[in-house]
Backbone and ligand atoms as CSV (ligand in chain L), in Angstrom:
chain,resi,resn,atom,element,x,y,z
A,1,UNK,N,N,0.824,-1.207,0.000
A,1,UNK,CA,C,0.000,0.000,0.000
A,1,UNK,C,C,0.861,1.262,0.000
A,2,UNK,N,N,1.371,0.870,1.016
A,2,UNK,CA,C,2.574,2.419,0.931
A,2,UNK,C,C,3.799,2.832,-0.378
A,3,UNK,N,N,4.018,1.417,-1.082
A,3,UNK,CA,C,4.356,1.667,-2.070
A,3,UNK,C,C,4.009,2.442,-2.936
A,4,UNK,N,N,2.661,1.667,-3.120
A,4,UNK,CA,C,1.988,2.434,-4.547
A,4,UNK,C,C,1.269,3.745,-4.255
A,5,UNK,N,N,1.349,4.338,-3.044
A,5,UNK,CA,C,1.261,5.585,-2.649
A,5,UNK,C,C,2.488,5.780,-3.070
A,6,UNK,N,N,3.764,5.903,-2.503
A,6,UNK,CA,C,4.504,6.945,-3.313
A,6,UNK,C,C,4.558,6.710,-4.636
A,7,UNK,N,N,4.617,5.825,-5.421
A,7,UNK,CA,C,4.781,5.689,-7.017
A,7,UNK,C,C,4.334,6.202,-7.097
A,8,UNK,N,N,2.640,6.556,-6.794
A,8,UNK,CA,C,2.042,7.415,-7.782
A,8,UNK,C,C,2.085,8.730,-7.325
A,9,UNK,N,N,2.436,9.330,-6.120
A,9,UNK,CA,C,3.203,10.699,-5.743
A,9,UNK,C,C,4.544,10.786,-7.019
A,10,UNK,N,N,5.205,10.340,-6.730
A,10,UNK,CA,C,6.517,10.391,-7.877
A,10,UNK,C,C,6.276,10.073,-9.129
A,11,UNK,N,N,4.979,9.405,-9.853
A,11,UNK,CA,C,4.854,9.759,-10.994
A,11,UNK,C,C,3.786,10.892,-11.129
A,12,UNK,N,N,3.069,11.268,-10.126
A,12,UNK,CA,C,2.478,12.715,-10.114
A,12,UNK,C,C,3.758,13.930,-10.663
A,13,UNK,N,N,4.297,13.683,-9.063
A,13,UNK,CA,C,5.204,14.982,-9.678
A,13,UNK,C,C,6.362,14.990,-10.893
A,14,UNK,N,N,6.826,13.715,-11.471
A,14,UNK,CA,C,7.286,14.006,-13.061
A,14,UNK,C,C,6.322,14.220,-14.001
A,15,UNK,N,N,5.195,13.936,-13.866
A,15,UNK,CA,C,3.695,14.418,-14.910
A,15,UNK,C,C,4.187,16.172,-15.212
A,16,UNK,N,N,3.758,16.234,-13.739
A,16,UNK,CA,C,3.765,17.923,-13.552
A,16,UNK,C,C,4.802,18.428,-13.786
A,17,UNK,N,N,6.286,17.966,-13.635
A,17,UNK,CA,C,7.170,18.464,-14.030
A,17,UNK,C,C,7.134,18.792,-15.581
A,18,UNK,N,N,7.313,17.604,-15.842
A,18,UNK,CA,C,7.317,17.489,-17.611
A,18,UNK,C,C,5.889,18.946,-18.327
A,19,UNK,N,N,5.259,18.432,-17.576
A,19,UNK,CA,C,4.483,19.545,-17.898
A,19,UNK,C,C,4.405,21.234,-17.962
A,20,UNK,N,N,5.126,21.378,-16.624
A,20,UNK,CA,C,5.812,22.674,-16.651
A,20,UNK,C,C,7.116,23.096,-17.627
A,21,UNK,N,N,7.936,22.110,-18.009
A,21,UNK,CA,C,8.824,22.009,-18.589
A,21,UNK,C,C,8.202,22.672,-19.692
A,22,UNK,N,N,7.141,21.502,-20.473
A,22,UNK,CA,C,6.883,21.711,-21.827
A,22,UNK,C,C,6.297,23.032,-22.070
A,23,UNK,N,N,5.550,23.905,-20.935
A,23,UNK,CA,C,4.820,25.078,-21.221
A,23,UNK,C,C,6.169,26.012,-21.457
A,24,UNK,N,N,7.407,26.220,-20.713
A,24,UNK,CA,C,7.951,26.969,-20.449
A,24,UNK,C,C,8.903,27.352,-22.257
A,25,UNK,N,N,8.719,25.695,-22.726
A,25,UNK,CA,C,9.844,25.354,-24.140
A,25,UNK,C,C,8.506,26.371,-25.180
A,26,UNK,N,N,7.782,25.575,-24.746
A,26,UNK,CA,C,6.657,26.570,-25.577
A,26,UNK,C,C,6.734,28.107,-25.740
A,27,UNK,N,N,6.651,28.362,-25.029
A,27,UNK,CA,C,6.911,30.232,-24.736
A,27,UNK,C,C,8.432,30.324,-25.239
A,28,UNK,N,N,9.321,29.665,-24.796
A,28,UNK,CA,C,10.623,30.342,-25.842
A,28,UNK,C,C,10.752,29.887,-27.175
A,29,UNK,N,N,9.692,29.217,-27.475
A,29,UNK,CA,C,9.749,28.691,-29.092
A,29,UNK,C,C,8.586,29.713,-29.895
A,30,UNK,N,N,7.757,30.715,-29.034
A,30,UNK,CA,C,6.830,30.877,-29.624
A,30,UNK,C,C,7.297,32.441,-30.779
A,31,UNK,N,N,7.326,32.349,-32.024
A,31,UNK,CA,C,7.705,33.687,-32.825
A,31,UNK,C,C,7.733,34.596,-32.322
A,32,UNK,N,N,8.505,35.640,-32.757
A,32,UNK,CA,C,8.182,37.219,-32.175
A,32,UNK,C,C,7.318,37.652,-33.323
A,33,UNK,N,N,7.016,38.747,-32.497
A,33,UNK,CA,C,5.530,39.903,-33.434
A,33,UNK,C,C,6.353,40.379,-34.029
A,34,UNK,N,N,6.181,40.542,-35.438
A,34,UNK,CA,C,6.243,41.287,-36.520
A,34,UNK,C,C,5.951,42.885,-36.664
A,35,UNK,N,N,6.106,43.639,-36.398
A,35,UNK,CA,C,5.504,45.060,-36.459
A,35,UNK,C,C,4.668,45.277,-37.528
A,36,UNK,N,N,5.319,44.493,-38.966
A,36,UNK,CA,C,4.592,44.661,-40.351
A,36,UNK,C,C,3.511,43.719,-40.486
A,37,UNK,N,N,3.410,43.148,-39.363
A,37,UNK,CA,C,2.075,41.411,-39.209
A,37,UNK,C,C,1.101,42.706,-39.281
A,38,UNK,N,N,-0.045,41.968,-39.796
A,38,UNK,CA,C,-1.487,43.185,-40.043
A,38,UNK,C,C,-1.930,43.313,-38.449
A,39,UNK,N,N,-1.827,42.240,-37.346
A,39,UNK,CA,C,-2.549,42.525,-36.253
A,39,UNK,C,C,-1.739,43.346,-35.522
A,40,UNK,N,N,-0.340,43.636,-35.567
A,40,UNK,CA,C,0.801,44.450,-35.134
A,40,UNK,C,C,0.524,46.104,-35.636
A,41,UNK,N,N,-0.026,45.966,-36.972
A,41,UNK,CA,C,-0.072,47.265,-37.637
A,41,UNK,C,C,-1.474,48.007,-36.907
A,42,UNK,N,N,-2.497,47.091,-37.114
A,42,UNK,CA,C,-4.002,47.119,-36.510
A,42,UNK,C,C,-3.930,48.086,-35.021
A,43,UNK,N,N,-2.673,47.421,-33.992
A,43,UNK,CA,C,-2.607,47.931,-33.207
A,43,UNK,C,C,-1.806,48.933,-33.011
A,44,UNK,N,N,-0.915,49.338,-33.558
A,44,UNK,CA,C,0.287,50.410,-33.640
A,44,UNK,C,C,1.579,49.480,-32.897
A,45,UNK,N,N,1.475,48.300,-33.041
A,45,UNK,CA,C,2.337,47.494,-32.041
A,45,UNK,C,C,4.121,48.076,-32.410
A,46,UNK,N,N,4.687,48.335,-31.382
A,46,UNK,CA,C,6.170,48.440,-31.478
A,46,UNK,C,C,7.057,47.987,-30.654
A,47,UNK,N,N,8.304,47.437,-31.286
A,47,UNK,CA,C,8.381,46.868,-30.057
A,47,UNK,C,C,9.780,47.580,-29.336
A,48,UNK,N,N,9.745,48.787,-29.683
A,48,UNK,CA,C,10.885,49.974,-29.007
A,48,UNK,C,C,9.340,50.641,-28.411
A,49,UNK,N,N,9.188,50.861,-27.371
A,49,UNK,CA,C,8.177,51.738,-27.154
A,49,UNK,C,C,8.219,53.417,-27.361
A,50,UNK,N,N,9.670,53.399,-27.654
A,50,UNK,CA,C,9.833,55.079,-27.777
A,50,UNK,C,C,9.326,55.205,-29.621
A,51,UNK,N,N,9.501,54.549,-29.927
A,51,UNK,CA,C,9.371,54.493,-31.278
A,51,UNK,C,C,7.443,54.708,-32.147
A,52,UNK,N,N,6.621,54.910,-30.447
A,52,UNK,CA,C,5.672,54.463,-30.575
A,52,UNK,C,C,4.810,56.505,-31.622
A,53,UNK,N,N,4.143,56.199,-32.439
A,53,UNK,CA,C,3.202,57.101,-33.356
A,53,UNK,C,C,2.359,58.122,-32.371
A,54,UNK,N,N,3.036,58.924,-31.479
A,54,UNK,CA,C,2.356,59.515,-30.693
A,54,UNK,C,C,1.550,60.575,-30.874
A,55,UNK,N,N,1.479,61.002,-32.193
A,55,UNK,CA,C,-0.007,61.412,-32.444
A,55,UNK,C,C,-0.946,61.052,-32.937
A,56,UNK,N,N,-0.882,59.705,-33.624
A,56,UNK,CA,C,-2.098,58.068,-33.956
A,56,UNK,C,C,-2.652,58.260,-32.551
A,57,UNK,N,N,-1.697,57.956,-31.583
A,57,UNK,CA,C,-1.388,56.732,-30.236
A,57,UNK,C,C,-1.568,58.151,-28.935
A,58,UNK,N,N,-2.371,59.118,-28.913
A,58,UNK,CA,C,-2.213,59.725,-27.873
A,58,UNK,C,C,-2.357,59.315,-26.552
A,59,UNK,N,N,-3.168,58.201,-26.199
A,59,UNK,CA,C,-2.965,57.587,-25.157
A,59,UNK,C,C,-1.693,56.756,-24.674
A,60,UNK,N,N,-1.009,57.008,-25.261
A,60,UNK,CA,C,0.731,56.629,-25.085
A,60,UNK,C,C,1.154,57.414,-24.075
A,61,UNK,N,N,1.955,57.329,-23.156
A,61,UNK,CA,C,2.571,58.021,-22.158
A,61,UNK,C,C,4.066,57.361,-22.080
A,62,UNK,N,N,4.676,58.341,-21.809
A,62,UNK,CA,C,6.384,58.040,-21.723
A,62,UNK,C,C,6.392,56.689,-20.051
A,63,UNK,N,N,7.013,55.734,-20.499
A,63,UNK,CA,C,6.758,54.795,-19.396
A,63,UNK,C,C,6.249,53.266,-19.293
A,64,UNK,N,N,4.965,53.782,-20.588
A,64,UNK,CA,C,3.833,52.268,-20.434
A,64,UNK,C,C,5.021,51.369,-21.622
A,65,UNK,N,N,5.254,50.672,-21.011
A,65,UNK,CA,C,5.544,49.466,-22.039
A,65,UNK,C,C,4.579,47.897,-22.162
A,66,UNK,N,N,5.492,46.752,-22.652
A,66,UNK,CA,C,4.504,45.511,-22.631
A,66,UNK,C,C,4.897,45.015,-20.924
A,67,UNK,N,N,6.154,45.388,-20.593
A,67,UNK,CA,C,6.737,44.940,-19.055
A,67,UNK,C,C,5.957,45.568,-17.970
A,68,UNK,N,N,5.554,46.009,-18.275
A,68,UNK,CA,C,4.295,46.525,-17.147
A,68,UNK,C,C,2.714,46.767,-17.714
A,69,UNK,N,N,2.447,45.938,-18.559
A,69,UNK,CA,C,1.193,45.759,-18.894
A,69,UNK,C,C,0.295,44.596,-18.129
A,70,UNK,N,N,-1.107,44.756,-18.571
A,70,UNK,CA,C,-1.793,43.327,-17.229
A,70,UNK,C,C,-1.644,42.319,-18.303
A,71,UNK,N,N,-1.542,42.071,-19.654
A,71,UNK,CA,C,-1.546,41.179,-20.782
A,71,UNK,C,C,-0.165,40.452,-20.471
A,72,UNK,N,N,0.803,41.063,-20.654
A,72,UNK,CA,C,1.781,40.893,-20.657
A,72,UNK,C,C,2.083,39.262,-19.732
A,73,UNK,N,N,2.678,38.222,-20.245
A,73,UNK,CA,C,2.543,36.932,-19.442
A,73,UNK,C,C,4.332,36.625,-19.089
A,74,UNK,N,N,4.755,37.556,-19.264
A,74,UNK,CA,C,6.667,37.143,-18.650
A,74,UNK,C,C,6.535,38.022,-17.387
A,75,UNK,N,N,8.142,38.157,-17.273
A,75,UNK,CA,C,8.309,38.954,-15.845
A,75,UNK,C,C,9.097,39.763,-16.567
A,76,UNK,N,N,9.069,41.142,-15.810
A,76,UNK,CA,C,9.596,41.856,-16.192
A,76,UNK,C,C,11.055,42.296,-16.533
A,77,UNK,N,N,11.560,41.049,-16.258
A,77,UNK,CA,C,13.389,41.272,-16.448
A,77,UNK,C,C,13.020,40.008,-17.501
A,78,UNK,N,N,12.054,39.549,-18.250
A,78,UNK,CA,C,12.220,38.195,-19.491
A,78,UNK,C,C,12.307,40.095,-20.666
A,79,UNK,N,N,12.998,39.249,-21.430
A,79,UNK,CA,C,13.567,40.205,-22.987
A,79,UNK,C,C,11.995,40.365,-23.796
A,80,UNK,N,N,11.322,39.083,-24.036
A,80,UNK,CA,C,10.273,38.821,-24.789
A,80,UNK,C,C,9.180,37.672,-23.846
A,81,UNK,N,N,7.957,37.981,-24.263
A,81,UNK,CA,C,6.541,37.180,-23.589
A,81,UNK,C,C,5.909,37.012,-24.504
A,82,UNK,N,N,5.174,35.948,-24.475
A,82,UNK,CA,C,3.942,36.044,-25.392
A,82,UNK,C,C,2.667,37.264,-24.623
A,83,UNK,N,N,1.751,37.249,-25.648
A,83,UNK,CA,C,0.626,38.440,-25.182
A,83,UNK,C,C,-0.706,37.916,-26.056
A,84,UNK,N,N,-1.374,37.626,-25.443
A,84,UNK,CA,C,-2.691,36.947,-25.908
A,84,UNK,C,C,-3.387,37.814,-27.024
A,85,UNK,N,N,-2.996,39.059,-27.062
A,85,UNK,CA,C,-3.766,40.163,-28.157
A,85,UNK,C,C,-3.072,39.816,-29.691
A,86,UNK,N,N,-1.770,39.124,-29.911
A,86,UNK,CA,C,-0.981,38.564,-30.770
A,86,UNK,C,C,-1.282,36.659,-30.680
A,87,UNK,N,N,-2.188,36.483,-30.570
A,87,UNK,CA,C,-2.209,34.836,-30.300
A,87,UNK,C,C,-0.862,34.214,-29.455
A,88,UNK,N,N,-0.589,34.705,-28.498
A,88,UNK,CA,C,0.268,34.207,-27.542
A,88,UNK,C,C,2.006,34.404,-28.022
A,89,UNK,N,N,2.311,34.725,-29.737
A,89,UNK,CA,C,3.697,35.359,-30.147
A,89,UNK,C,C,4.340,36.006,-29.080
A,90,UNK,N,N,5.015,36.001,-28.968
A,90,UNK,CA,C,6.272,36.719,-28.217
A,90,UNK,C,C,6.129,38.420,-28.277
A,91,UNK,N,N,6.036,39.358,-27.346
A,91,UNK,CA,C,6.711,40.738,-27.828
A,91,UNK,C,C,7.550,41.233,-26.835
A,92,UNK,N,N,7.912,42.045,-27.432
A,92,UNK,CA,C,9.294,43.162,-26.435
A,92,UNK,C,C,8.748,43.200,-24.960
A,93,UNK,N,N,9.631,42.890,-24.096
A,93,UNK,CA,C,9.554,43.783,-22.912
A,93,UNK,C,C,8.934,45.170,-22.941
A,94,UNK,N,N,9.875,45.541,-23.848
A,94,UNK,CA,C,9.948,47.615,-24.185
A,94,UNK,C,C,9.148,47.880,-25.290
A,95,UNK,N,N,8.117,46.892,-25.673
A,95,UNK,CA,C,7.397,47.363,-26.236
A,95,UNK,C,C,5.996,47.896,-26.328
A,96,UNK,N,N,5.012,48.120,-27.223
A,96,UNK,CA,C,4.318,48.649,-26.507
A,96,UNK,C,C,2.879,48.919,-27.944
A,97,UNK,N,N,1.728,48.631,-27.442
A,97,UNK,CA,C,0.883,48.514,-28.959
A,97,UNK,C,C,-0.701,49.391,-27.653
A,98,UNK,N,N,-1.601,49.268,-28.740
A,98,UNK,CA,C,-3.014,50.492,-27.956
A,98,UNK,C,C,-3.974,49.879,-27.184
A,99,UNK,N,N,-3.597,48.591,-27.365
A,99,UNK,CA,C,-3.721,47.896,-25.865
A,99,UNK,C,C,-4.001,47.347,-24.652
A,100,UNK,N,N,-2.801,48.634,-24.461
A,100,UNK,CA,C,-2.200,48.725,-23.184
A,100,UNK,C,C,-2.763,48.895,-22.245
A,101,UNK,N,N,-2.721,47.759,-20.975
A,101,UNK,CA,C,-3.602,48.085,-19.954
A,101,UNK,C,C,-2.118,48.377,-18.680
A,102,UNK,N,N,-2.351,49.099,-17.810
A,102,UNK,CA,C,-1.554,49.371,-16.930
A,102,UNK,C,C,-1.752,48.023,-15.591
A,103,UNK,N,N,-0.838,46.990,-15.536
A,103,UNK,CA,C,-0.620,46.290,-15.110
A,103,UNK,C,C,-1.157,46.553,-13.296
A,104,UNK,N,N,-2.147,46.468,-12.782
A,104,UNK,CA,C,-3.065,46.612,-11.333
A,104,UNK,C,C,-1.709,46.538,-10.380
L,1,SF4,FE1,FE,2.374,44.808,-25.029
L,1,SF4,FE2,FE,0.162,44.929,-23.559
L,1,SF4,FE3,FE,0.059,45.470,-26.167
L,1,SF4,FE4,FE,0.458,42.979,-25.342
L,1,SF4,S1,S,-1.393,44.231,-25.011
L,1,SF4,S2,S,1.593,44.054,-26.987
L,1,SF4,S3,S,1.698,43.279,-23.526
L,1,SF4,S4,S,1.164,46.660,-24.598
């Protein structure tokens, strides 16, 4: 009995491992946004945020990037995240599209 209690504790937690593993390979395999992709353009997406069309984009403020957005799914010291408004693609830290929600 006590066996097959831990087996299946220890094949629980390599399940879950493997599993975390595979989400994490996922996200660094996933493309970066294109600026010239139509849903990039749609949004004013950039991924220098200084670079951003600030009279298109007046709700732009010196500051908002994707690293402090609520979309935004990395941490803020990752280079690139995916962002669900791009089907989960990768964008800049420092970047920055209309969006933008200010991270709560
Ligand atoms: Fe960046 Fe937020 Fe726009 Fe996604 S929704 S591209 S995280 S500013």
């Amino acid at each position: 009995m006590k066996t097959s209690r831990r087996t299946f504790l220890m094949t629980s937690v390599g399940v879950a491992s493997t599993f975390a593993l595979g989400s994490r390979v996922a996200f660094a395999d996933a493309p970066k946004v294109d600026e010239n992709d139509p849903t990039a353009q749609a949004l004013g997406y950039k991924a220098d945020a200084s670079k951003v069309d600030k009279a298109k984009y007046a709700k732009y403020a010196a500051g908002q990037d994707c690293g402090n957005c609520q979309f935004y799914q990395g941490k803020p010291t990752d280079a690139f995240a995916p962002c669900p408004m791009f089907s989960s693609k990768q964008v800049a830290t420092k970047g920055w599209c209309s969006a933008y929600v200010k991270k709560a």
